[in-house]
Every structure is written in C-alpha cells, then in structure tokens.
FIKOLZA-1660 file (N, C-alpha, C; in steps of 0.1 Angstrom, whole numbers, plus 5000, padded with zeros to 4 digits):
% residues 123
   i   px   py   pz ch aa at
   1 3423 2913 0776  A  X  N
   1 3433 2903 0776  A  X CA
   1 3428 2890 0771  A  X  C
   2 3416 2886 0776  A  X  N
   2 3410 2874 0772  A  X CA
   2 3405 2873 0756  A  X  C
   3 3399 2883 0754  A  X  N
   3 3395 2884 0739  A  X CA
   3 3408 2883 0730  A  X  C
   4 3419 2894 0731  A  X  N
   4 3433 2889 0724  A  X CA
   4 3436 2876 0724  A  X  C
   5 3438 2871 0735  A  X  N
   5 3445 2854 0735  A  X CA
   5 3436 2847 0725  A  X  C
   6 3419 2848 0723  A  X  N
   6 3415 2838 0716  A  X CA
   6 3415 2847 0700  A  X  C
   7 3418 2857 0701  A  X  N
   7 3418 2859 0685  A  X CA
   7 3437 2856 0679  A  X  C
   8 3443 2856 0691  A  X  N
   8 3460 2851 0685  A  X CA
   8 3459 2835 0684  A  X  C
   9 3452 2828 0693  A  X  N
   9 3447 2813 0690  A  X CA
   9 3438 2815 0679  A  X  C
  10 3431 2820 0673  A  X  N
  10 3426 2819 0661  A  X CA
  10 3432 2818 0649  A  X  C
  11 3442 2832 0651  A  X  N
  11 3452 2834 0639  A  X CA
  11 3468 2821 0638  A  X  C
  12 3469 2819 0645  A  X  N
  12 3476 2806 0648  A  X CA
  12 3474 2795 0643  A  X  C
  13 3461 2789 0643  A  X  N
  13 3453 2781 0639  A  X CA
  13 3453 2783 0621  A  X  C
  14 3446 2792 0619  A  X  N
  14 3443 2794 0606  A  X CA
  14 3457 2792 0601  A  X  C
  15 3470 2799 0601  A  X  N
  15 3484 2799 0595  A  X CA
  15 3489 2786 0597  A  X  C
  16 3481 2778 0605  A  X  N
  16 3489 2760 0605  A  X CA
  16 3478 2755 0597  A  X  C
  17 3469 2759 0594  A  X  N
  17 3461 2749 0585  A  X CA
  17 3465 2756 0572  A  X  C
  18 3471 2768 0567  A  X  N
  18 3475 2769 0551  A  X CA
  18 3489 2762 0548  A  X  C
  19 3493 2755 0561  A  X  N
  19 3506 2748 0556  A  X CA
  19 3505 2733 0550  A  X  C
  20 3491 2727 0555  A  X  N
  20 3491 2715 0550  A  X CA
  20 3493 2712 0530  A  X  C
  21 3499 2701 0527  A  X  N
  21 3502 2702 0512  A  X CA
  21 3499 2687 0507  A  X  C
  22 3498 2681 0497  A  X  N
  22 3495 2670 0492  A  X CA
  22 3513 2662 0491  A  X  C
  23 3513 2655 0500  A  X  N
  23 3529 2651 0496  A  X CA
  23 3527 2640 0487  A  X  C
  24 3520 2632 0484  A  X  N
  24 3518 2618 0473  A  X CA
  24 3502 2616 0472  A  X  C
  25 3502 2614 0458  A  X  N
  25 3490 2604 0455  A  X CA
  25 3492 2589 0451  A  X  C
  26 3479 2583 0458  A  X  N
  26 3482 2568 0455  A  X CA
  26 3470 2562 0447  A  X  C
  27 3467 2553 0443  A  X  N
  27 3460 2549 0432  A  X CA
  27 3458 2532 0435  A  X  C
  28 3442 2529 0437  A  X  N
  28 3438 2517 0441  A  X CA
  28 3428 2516 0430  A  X  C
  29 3428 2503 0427  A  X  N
  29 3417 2496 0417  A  X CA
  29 3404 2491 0427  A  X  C
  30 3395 2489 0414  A  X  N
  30 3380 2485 0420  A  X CA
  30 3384 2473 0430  A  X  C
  31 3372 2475 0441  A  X  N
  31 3370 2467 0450  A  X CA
  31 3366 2447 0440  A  X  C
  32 3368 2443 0448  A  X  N
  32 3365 2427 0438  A  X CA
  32 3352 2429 0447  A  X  C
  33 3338 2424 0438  A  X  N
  33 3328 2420 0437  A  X CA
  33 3315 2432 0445  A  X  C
  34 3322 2450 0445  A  X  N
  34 3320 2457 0451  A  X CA
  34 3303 2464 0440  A  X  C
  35 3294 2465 0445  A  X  N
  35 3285 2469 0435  A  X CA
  35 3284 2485 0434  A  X  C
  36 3297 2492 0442  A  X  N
  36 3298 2509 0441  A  X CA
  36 3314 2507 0449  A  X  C
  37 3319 2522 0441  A  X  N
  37 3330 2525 0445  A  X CA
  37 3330 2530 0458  A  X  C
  38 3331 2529 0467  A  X  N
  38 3339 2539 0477  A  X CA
  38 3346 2535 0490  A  X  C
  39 3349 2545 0489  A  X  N
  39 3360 2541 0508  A  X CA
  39 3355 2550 0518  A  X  C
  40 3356 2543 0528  A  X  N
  40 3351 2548 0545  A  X CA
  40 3360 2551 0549  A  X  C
  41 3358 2546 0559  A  X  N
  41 3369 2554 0576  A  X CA
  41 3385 2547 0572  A  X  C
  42 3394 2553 0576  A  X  N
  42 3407 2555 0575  A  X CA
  42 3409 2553 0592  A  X  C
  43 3419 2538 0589  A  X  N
  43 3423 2541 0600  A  X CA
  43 3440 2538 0607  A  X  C
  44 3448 2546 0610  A  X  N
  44 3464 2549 0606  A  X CA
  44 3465 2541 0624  A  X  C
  45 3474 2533 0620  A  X  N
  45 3479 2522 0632  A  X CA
  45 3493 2528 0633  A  X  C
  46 3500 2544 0641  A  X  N
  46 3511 2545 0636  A  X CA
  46 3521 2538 0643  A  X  C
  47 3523 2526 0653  A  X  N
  47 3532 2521 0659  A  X CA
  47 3535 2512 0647  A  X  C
  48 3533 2506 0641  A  X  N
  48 3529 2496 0633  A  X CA
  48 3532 2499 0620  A  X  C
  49 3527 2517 0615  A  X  N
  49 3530 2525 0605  A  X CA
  49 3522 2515 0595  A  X  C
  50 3514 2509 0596  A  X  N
  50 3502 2509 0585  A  X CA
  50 3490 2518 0589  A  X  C
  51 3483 2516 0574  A  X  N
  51 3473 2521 0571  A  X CA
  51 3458 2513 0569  A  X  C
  52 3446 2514 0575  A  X  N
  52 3439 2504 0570  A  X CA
  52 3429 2515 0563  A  X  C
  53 3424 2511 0546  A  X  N
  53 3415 2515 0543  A  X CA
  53 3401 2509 0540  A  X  C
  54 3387 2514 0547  A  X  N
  54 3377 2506 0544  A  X CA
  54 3374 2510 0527  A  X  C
  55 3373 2499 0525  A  X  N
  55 3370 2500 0508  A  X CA
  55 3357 2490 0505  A  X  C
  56 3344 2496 0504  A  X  N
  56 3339 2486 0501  A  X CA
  56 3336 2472 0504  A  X  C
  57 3343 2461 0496  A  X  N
  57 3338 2444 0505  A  X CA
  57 3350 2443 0506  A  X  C
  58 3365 2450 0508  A  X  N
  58 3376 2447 0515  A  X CA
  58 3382 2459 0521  A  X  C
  59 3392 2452 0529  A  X  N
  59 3401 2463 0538  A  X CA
  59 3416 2461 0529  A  X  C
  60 3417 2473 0522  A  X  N
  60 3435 2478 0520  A  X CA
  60 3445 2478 0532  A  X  C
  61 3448 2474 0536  A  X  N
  61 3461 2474 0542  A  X CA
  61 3473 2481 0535  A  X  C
  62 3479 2493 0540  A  X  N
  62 3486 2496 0533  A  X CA
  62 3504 2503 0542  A  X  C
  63 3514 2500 0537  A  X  N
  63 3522 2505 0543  A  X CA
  63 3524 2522 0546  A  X  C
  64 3526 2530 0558  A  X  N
  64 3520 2541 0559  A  X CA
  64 3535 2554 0558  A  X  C
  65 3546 2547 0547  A  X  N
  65 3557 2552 0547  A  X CA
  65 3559 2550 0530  A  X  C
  66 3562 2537 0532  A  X  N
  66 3559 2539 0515  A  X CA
  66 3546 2538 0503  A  X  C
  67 3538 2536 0511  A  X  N
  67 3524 2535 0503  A  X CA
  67 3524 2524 0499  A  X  C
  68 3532 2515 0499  A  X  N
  68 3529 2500 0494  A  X CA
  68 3518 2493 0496  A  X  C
  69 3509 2484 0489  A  X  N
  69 3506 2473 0497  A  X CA
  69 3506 2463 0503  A  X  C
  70 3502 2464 0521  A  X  N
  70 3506 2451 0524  A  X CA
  70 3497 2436 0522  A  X  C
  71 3485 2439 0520  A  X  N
  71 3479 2432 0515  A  X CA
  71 3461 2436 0516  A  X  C
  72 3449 2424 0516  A  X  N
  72 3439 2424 0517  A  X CA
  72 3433 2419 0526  A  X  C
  73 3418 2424 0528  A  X  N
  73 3416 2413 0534  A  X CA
  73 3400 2416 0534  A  X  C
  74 3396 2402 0526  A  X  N
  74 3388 2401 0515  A  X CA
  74 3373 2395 0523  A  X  C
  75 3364 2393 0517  A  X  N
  75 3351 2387 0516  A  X CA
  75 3341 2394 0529  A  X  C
  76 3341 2406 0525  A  X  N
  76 3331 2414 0534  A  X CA
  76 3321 2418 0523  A  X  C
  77 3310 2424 0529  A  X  N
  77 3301 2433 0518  A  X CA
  77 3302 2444 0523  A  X  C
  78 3304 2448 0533  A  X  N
  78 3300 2464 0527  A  X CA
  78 3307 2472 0542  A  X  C
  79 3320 2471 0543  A  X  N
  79 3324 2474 0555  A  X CA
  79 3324 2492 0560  A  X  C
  80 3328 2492 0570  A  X  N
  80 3329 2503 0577  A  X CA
  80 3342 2510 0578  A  X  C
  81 3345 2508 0598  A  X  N
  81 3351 2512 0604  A  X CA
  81 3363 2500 0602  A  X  C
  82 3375 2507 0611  A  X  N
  82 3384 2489 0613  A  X CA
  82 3392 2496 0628  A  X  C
  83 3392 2490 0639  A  X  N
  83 3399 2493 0650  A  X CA
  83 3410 2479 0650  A  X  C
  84 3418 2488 0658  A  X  N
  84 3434 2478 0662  A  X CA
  84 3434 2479 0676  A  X  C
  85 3435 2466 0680  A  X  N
  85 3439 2464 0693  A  X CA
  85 3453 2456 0693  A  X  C
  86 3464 2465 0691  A  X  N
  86 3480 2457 0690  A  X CA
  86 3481 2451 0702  A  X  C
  87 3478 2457 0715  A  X  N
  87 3479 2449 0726  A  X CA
  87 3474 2429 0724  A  X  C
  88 3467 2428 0719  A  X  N
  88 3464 2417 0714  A  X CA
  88 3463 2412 0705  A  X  C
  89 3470 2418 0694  A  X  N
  89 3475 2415 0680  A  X CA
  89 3460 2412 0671  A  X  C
  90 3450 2418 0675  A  X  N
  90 3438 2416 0667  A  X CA
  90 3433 2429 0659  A  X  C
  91 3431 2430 0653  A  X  N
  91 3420 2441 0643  A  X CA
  91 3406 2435 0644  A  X  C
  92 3397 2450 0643  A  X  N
  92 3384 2448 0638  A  X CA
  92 3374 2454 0631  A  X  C
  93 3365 2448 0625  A  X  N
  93 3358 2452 0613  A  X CA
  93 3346 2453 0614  A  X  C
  94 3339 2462 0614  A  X  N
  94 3325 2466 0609  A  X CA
  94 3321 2463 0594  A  X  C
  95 3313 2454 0594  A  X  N
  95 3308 2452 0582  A  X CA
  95 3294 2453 0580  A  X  C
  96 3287 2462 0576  A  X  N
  96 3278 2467 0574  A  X CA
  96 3259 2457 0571  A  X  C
  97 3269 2455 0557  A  X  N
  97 3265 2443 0548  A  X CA
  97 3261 2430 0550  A  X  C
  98 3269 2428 0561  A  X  N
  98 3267 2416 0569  A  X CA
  98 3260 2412 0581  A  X  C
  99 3260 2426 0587  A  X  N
  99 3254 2427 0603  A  X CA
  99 3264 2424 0608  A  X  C
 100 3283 2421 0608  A  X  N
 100 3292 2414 0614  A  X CA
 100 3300 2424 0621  A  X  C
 101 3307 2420 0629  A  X  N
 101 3318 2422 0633  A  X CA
 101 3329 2409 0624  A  X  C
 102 3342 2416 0621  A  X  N
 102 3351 2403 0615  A  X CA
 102 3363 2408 0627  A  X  C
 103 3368 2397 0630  A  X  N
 103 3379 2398 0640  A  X CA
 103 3393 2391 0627  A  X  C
 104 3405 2399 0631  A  X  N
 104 3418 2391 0623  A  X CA
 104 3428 2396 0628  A  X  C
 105 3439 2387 0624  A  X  N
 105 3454 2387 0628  A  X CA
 105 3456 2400 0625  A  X  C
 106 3464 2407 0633  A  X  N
 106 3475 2420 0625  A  X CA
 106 3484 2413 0615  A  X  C
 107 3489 2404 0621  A  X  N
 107 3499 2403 0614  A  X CA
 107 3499 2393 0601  A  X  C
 108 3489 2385 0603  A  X  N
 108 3488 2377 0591  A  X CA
 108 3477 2381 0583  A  X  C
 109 3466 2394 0583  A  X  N
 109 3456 2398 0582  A  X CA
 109 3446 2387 0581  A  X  C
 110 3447 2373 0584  A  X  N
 110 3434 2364 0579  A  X CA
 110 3425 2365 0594  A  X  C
 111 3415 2367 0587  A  X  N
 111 3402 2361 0597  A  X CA
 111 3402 2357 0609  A  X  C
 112 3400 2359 0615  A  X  N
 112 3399 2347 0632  A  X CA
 112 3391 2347 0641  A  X  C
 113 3375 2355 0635  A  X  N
 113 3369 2351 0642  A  X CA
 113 3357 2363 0638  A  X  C
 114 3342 2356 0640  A  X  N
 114 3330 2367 0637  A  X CA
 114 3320 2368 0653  A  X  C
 115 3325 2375 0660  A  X  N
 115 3312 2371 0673  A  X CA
 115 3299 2379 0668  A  X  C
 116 3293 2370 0674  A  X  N
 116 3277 2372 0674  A  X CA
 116 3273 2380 0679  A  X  C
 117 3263 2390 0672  A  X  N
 117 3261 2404 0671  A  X CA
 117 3247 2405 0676  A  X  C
 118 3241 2412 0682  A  X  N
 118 3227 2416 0689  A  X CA
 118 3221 2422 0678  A  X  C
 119 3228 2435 0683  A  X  N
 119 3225 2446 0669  A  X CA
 119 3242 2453 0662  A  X  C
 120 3238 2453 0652  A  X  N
 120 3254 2456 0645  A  X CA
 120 3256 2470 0643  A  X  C
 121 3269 2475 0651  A  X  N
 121 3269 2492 0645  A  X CA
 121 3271 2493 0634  A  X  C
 122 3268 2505 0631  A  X  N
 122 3269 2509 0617  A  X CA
 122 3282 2517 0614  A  X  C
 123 3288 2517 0625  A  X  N
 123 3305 2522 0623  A  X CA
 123 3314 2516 0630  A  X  C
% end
C-alpha cells in the first residue's frame, strides 16, 4: 500500500510538470554601465503583482500581468537578491559589488537607505 501511494505521487508529479508551457517572452536591454550580462534571483511580490529582476548594476521592476516596465532602480554594481517587506513598504537589495545592503521605497522605488554591513551576504 505504501510503495503504490509514492509511485501514484510520482506519476502525478511528473504529468503536472509536462503541463508547464512558455505563455510570453519579454525582452530587456543591456544593464547601463554593467561590465557582463546577466540576471540573478527573481523575485515575484504577488500582492503587489510585480516582478523584481536582479540584473546586474540595476533592479527591473516589472509589472507581473502585463510585463510592462515599472521602472529602475539604478546605481548598484553587481547585485543579487531583492526581498519585500510590504508590511513596511520597503524592499531590499543585496549588492554584491558593493559589500551593501540598499534599502528603497516600494512604491517610489528610490533609495532610502544603505545600513552598515559587518560582512555582506552574497545573496
């Protein structure tokens, strides 16, 4: 009885992962003043329904319905991760590059603050 249940949770498993499909591709230009392309951690705010992506020396912001952009938010070197604390209307940023933490508005995406770091994660 026990061995059936985990091979019908196997087979279950496997038939929901061949349903996933590509519903849109989106298309982002070079990072401004980025010395390599790439993007990090993804991180989906869905009360909010944006999107933040680590890109290099900036965070995409993006709308998580229509793919729009909501905007940038600029002058990092080499970021990470990005956490949302809506309860307090703050985001935050791992910047690599910097040794920082960058603290900012959700809603205005600017800046609002860098606390002082001991040692800096790397995510």
């Amino acid at each position: 009885m026990g061995c059936y249940s985990i091979l019908l949770g196997t087979s279950l498993l496997v038939a929901a992962a061949n349903e996933y499909h590509l519903l849109k591709k989106y298309s982002f230009g070079a990072a401004e003043g980025s010395t390599r392309e790439y993007f990090d951690y993804i991180t989906v705010d869905s009360a909010a329904r944006r999107v933040y992506l680590s890109h290099g020396t900036e965070v995409k912001v993006i709308d998580a319905d229509s793919g729009a952009l909501i905007g940038n938010i600029t002058g990092l070197k080499q970021d990470h991760g990005v956490a949302v604390a809506s309860e307090f209307g703050r985001g935050f940023i791992s910047d690599g590059g910097q040794g920082k933490a960058i603290i900012f508005d959700l809603k205005t995406l600017k800046v609002t603050g860098e606390p002082l770091l001991i040692r800096m994660p790397t995510a």
